[in-house]
C-alpha positions as CSV (number, residue, x, y, z in Angstrom):
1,X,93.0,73.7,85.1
2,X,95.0,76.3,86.2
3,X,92.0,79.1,86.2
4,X,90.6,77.0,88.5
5,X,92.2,78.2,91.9
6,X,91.7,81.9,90.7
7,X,88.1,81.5,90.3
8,X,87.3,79.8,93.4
9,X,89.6,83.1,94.9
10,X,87.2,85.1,93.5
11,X,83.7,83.5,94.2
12,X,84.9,84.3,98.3
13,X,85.5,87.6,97.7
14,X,82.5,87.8,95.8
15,X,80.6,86.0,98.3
16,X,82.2,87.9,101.3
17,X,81.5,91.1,99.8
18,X,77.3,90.4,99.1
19,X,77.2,89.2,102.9
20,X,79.3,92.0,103.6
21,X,81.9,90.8,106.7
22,X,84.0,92.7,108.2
23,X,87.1,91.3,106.9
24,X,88.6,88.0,105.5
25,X,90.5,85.9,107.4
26,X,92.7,83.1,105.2
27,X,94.8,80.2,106.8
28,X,97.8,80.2,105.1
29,X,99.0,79.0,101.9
30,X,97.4,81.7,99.4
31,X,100.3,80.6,96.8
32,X,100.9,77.0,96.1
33,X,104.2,77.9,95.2
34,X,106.9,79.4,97.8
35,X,107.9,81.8,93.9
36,X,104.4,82.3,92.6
37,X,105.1,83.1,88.8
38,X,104.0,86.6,87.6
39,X,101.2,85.7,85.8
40,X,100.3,84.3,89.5
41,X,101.1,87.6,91.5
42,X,99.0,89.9,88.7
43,X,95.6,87.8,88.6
44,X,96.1,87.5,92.6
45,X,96.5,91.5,93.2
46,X,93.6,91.8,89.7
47,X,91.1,90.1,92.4
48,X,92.3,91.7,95.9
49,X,92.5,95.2,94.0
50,X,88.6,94.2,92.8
51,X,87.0,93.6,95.7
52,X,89.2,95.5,98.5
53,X,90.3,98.7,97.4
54,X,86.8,101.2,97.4
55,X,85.0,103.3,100.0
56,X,82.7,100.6,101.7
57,X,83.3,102.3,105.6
58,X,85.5,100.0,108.0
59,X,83.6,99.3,111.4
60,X,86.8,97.7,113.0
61,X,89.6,99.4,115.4
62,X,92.7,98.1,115.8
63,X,93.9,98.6,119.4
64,X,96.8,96.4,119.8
65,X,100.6,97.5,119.6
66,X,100.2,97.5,115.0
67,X,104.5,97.4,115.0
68,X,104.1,93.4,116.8
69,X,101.3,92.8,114.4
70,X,102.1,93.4,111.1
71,X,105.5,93.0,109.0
72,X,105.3,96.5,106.7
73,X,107.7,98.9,107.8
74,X,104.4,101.7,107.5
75,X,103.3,99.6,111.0
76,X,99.8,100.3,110.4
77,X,96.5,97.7,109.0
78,X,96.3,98.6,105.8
79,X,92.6,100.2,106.2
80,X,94.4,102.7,108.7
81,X,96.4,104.3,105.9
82,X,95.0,107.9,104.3
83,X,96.4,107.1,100.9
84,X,94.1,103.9,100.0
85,X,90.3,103.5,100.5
86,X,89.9,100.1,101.6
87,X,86.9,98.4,102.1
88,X,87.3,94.7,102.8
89,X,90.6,93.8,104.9
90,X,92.1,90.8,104.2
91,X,94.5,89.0,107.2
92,X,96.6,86.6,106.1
93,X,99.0,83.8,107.9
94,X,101.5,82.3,105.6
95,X,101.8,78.1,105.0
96,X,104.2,75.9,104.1
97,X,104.2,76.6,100.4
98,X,104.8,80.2,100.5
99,X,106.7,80.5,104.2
100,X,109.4,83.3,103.9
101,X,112.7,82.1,103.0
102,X,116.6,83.5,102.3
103,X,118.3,86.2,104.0
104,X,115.6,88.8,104.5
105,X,113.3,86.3,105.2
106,X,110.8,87.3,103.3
107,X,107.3,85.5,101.5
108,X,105.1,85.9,99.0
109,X,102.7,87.9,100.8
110,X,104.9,90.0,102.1
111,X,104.8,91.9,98.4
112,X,100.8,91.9,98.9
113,X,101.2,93.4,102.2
114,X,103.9,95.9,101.0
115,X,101.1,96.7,98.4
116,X,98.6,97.3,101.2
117,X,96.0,94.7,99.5
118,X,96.8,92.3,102.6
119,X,97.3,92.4,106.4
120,X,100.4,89.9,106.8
121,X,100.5,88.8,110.7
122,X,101.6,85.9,112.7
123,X,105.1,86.3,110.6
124,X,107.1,85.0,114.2
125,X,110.5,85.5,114.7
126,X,112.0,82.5,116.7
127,X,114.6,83.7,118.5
128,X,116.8,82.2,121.4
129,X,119.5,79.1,121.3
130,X,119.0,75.7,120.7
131,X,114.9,75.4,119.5
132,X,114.6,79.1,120.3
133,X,111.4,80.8,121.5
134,X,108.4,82.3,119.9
135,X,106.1,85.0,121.3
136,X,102.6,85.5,119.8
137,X,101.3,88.5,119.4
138,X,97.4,89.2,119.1
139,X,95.9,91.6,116.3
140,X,92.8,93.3,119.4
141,X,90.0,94.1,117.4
142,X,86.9,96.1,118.0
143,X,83.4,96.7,116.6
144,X,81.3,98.3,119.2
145,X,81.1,95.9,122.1
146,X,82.0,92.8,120.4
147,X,86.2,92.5,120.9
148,X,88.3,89.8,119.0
149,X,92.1,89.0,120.7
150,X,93.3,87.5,116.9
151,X,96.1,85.3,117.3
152,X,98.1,84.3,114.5
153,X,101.2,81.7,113.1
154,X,102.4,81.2,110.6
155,X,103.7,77.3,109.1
156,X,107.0,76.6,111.3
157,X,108.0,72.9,110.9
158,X,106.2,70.8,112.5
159,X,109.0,68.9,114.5
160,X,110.2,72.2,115.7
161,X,107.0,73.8,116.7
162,X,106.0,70.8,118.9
163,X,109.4,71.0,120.4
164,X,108.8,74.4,121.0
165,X,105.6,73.6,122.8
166,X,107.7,70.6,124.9
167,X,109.5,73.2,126.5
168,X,106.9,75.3,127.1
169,X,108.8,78.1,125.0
170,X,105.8,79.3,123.4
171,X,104.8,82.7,125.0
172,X,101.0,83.5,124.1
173,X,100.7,87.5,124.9
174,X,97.5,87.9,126.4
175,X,95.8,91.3,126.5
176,X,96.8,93.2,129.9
177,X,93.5,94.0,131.7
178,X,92.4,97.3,131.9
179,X,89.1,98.8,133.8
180,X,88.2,99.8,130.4
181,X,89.2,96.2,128.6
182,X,89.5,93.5,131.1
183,X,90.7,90.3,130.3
184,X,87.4,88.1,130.4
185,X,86.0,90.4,127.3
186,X,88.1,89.6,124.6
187,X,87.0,86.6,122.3
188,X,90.4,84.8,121.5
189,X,90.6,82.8,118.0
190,X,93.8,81.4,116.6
191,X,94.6,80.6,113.5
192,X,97.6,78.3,112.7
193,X,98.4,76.0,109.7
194,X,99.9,73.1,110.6
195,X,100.0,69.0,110.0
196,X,96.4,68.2,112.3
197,X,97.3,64.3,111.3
198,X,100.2,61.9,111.1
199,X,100.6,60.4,107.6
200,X,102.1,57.4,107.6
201,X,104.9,56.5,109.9
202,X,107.3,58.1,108.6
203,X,105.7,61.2,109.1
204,X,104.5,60.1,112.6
205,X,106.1,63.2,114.3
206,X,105.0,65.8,112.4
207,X,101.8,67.1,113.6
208,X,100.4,69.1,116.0
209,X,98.8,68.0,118.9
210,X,95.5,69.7,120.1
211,X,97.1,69.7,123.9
212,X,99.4,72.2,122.5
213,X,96.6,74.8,122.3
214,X,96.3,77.2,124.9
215,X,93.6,76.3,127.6
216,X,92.3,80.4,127.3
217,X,91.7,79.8,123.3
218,X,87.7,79.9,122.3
219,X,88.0,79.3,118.6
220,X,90.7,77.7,116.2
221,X,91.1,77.9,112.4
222,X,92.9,75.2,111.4
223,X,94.7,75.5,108.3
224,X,97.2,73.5,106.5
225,X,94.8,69.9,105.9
226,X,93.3,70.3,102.6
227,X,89.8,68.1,103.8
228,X,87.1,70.5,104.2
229,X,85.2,70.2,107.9
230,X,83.9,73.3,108.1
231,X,81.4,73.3,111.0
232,X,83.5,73.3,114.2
233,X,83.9,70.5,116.7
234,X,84.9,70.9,120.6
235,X,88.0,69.7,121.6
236,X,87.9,67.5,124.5
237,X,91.1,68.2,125.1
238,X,91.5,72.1,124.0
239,X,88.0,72.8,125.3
240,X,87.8,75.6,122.4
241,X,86.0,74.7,119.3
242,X,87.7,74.0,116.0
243,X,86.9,74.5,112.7
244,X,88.8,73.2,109.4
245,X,87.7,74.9,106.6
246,X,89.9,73.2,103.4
247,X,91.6,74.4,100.6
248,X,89.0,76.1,98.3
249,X,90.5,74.0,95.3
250,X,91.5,70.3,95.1
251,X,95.2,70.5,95.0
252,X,96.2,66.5,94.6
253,X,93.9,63.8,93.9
254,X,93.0,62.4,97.0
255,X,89.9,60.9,99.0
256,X,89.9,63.9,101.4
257,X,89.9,66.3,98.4
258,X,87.0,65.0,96.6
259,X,85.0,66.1,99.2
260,X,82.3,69.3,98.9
261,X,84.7,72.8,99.4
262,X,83.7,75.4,101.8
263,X,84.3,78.3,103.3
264,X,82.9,79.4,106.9
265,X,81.5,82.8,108.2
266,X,81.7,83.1,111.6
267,X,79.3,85.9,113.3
268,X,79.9,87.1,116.7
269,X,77.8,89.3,119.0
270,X,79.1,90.5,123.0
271,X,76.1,90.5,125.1
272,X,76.2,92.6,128.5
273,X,73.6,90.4,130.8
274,X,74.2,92.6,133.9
275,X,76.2,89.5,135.9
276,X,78.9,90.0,132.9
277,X,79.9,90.5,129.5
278,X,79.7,87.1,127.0
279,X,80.7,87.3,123.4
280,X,78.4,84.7,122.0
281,X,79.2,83.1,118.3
282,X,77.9,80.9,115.1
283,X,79.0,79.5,112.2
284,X,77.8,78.7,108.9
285,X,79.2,76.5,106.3
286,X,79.1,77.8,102.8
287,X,79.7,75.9,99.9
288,X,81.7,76.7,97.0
289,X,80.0,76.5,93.5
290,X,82.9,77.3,91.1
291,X,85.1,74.3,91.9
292,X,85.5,71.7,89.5
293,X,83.8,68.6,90.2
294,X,85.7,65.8,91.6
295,X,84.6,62.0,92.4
296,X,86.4,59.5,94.2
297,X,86.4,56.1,93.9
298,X,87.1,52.6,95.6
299,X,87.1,49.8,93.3
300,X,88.3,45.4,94.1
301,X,90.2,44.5,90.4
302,X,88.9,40.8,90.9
303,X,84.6,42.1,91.7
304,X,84.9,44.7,89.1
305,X,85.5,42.9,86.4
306,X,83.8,39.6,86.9
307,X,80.7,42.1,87.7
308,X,81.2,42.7,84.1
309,X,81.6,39.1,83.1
310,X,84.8,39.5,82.1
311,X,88.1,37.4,83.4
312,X,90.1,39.6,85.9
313,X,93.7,38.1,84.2
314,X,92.8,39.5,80.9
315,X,94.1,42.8,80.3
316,X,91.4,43.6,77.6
317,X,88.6,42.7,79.9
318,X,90.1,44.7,83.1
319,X,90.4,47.8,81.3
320,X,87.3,47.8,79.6
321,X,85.7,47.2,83.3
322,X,88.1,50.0,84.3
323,X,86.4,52.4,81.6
324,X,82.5,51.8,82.5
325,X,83.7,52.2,86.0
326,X,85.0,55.7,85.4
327,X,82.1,56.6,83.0
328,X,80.1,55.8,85.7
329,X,81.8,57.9,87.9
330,X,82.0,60.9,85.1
331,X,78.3,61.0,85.1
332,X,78.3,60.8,88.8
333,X,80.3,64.0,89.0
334,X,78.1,65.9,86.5
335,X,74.7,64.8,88.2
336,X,76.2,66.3,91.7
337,X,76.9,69.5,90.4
338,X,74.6,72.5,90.9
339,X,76.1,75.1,89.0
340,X,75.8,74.4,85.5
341,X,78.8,76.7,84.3
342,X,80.8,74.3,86.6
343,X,79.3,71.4,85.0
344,X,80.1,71.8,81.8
345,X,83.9,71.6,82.9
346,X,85.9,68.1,82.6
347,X,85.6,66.6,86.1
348,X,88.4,65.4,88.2
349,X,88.1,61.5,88.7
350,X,90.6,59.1,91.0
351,X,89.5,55.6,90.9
352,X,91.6,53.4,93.4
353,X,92.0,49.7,93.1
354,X,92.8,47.1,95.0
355,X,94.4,44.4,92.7
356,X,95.5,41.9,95.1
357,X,96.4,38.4,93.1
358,X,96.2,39.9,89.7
359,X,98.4,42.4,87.8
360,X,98.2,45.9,86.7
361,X,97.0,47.6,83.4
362,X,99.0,50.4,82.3
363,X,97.6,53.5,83.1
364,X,99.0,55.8,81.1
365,X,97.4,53.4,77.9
366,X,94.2,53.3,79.8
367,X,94.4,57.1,80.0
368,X,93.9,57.7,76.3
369,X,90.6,56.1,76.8
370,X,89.6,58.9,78.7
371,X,90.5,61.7,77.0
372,X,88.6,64.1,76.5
373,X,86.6,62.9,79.0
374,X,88.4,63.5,82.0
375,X,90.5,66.3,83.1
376,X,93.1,64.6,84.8
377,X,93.6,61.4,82.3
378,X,97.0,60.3,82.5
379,X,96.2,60.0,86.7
380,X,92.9,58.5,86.8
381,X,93.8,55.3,88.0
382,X,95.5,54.7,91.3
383,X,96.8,50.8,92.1
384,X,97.1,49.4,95.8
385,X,97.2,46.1,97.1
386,X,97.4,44.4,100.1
387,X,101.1,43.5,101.7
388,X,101.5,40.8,104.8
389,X,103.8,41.8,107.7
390,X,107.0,39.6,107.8
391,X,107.8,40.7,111.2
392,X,106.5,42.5,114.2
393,X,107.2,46.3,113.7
394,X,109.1,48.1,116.3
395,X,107.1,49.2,119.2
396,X,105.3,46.5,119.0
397,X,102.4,47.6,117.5
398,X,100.5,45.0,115.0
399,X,101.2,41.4,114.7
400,X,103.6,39.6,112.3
401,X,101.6,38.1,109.6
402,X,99.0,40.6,109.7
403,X,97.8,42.0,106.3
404,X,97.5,45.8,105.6
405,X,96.6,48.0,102.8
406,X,99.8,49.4,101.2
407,X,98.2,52.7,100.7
408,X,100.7,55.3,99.3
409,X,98.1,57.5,97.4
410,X,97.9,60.2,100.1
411,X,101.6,60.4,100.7
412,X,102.7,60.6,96.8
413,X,100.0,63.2,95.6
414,X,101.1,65.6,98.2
415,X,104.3,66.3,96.3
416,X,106.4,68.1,99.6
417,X,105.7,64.7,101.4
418,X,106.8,62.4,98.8
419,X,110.4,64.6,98.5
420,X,110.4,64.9,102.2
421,X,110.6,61.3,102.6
422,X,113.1,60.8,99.5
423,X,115.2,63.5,101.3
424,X,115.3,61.3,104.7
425,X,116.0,57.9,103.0
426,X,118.4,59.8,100.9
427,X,120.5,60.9,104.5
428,X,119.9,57.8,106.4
429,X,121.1,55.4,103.5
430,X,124.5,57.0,103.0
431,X,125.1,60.2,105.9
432,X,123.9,58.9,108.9
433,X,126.9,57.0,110.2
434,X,129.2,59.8,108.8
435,X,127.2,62.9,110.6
436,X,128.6,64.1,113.8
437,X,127.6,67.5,114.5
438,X,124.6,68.1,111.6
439,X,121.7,66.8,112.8
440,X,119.6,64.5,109.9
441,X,116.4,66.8,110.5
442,X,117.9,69.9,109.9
443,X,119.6,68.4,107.3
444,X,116.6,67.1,105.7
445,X,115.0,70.7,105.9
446,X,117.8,72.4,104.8
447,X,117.8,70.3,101.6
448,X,114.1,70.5,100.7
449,X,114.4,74.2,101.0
450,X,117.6,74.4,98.8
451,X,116.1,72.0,96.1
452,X,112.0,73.1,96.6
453,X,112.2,77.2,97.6
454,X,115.2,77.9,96.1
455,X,116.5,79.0,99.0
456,X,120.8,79.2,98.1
457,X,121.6,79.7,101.4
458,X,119.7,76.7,103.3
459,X,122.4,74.5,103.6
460,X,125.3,77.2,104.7
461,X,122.6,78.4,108.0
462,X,121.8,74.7,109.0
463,X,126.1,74.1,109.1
464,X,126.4,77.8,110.5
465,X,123.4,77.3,113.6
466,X,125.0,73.5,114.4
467,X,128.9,74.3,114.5
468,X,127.6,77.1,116.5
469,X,125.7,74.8,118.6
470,X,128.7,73.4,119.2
471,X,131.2,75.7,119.8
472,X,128.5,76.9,122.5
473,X,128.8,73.7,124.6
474,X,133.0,73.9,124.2
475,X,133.0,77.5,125.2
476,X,130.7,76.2,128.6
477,X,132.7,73.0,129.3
478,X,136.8,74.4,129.1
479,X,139.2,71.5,128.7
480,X,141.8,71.0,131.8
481,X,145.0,71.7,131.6
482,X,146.9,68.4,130.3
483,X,143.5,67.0,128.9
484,X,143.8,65.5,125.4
485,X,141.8,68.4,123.4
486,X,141.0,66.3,120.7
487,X,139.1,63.6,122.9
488,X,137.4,66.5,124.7
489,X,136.1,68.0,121.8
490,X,135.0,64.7,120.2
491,X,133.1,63.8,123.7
492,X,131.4,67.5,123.6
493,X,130.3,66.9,120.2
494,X,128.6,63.4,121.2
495,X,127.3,64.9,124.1
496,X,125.3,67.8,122.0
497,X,123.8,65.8,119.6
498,X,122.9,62.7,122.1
499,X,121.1,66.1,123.8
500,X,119.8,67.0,120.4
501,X,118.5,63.8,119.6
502,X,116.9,63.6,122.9
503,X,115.1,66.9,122.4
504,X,113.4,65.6,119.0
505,X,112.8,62.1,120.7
506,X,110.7,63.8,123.8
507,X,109.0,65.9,121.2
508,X,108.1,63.1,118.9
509,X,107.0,60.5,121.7
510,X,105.0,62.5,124.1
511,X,102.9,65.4,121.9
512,X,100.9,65.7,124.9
513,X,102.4,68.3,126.3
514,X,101.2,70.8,128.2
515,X,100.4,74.3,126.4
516,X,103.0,77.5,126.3
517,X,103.2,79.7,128.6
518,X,101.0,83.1,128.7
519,X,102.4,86.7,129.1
520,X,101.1,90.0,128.8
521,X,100.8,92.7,125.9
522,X,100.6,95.8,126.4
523,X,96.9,97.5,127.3
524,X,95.1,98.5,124.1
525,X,95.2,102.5,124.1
């Protein structure tokens, strides 16, 4: 499977190239992995080097300030540079899988970019104390009368982002109006790629809410969410539309990744009416043919197998309902699939059951029956049952008593979730009552970088930025002559983490907070 995501890579280059856009615009998250392997990085720059580098003329101008834009020390688009004929520019945001990490802060695609095979933007630098501040830039393009203000940014956590919204320290640098570009002209898209849904409640704070979004916004890419809901939906709370294009390969085996890939062109044209200028804009969905087919299923243990007249407490009987069920399911995937290359590939199949009142079959046993069959066979199967509420949960949401699905397929086939929320329990069990001046979310990030990225000096920044947090509030607040220094300092240290914990509490319980605040760039040239 692991030719998979570089074919799908190359069927939109492929496909951008016969419809012959202007450039490619991807959300974030190119590499899976924050240290793509070698073998990665080659077949990666093989397909950019393919279909990017030749002398196919570039209809866009770049008139924004390039040295806010861009992250290469040359401070130019990569089109823009004498020594390279490039004919398809790529722009790329980074995700949460291949953010830029360590002491130079550096990703992934920053090699690309250093390369001149990608445009790396949206690479923000928060800056500032406590939850710091974060100014976005806008990459102003131009193709004769049609202008594009692209905003980009790239994964921050989500719990920090959103506090950076709460206090409105999110600085969106609009375009200064000129007679020659006024401000009404530009078309403004933004592309982010961030959590667009809670998962479960433990995860309950980390999205994005769509109030965040700037009120001037017309379009928004949202990356991140690996569903595929390509043709865009107004916000009724944004007012700009939003599209969610997907991953372009299925990543984890999950409902929302069984569905159809795409990826979406997006055509825009500035008409001058004569009352004013008014870029107008479609969309079109396309579908990816290269992907390998995946079905999903939802199966009840006890109707499944008496369908099949067998008994549903006999372990012989529930897997051999369990196999027709998936053969079913096979033939399914096959008879859905258009491209008969694609086709002829072992299909990706996730059957989910609901085995309330009976027991479980193992499925790594029930995998050999599938072999050869399947492509994922030691995973096919996926148990959940139905669990009853003992007691009221807190907020008083949901009854005691009531009975609810306890679905954990979402959370532990997206791998960075699952040790996220082992990382948490981990702190809670045996730090919390022992943490004074660390706070358990920087804590929790700090280890998942360490352990997941590699990233040696995680821990040593996290103690660093809270001690001096810390020493911040003592240097403000002097202890009196005659006062008991240690008792000051202990109160000081309660007093900036009670203000801590209050910061992340307002963040988490009201994401309806009003958008950042605009500035200015500087007028295009």
């Amino acid at each position: 499977r692991k030719e998979d995501s570089f074919e799908a890579f190359e069927e939109i280059f492929k496909e951008a190239t016969k419809r012959k856009v202007d450039c490619v615009l991807l959300g974030g998250d190119l590499f899976h992995e924050n240290k793509p392997s070698r073998y990665t990085l080659v077949r990666t720059i093989e397909i950019l080097r393919r279909h990017c580098l030749n002398d196919r003329p570039i209809q866009l101008q770049v008139l924004s300030d390039q040295t806010q834009n861009f992250t290469t020390k040359f401070n130019c688009v990569n089109y823009e540079d004498p020594n390279y004929n490039v004919g398809l520019p790529v722009f790329s945001i980074h995700g949460n899988h291949d953010d830029p990490i360590g002491a130079d802060n550096l990703a992934a695609l920053d090699i690309l970019s250093a390369c001149n095979l990608v445009n790396y933007f949206g690479k923000s630098h928060v800056s500032g104390q406590d939850a710091g501040k974060v100014k976005i830039f806008p990459v102003l393009l131009r193709k004769g009368n049609t202008k594009v203000a692209l905003y980009g940014l790239g994964h921050i956590r989500d719990e920090r982002l959103g506090r950076l919204f709460q206090t409105k320290a999110v600085d969106w640098m609009r375009p200064e109006s000129t007679d020659e570009h006024k401000l009404e002209d530009w078309f403004n898209i933004f592309v982010l790629h961030q959590n667009r849904v809670q998962r479960g409640s433990i995860f309950a704070k980390n999205m994005i809410h769509e109030k965040f979004l700037a009120k001037f916004l017309d379009f928004v890419v949202w990356g991140h969410e690996h569903e595929s809901l390509p043709e865009p939906v107004r916000s009724g709370i944004a007012g700009c539309e939003i599209t969610q294009p997907g991953s372009s390969v299925a990543t984890s085996l999950t409902e929302g990744e069984s569905i159809k890939k795409h990826i979406v062109l997006l055509e825009m044209v500035s008409i001058n009416d004569g009352s004013g200028k008014e870029t107008q804009y479609r969309t079109e969905s396309i579908p990816l043919s290269t992907v390998r087919p995946f079905v999903y299923g939802l199966a009840n243990l006890k109707d499944l197998v008496e369908e099949d007249g067998g008994d549903p407490n006999e372990p012989n009987d529930i897997a051999r309902a369990l196999e027709r069920k998936v053969d079913s399911m096979i033939s399914q995937a096959r008879d859905e699939c258009t491209n008969p290359v694609t086709a002829a590939r072992l299909p990706l199949v996730r059957l989910k059951i609901d085995y309330t009142g009976f027991s479980t079959i193992n499925s790594q046993r029930f995998g050999q029956r599938v072999v050869g069959k399947v492509a994922n066979p030691q995973d096919v199967l996926a148990w959940s049952k139905a669990v009853v509420r003992k007691s009221k949960p807190e907020g008083g949401g949901g009854k005691a008593g009531e009975t609810e699905m306890m679905d954990e397929d979402d959370i532990l086939n997206r791998p960075e979730a699952l040790d996220q929320a082992r990382i948490e329990r981990l702190i809670a069990d045996h730090l919390h009552q022992k943490l004074e001046i660390l706070m358990e979310n920087d804590l929790t990030t700090a280890l998942e970088s360490y352990v997941n990225k590699e990233e040696k000096m995680a821990i040593s920044n996290v103690v660093s930025t809270s001690l001096q947090r810390v020493q911040e509030m003592l240097s403000r607040e002097p202890a009196e002559s005659g006062t008991d220094w240690k008792k000051h300092i202990e109160e000081n240290i309660s007093k900036c983490r009670a203000r801590q914990e209050a910061e992340d509490t307002a963040t988490r319980d009201n994401p309806g907070a009003p958008d950042g605040s605009a500035g200015s760039a500087p007028p295009p040239p």
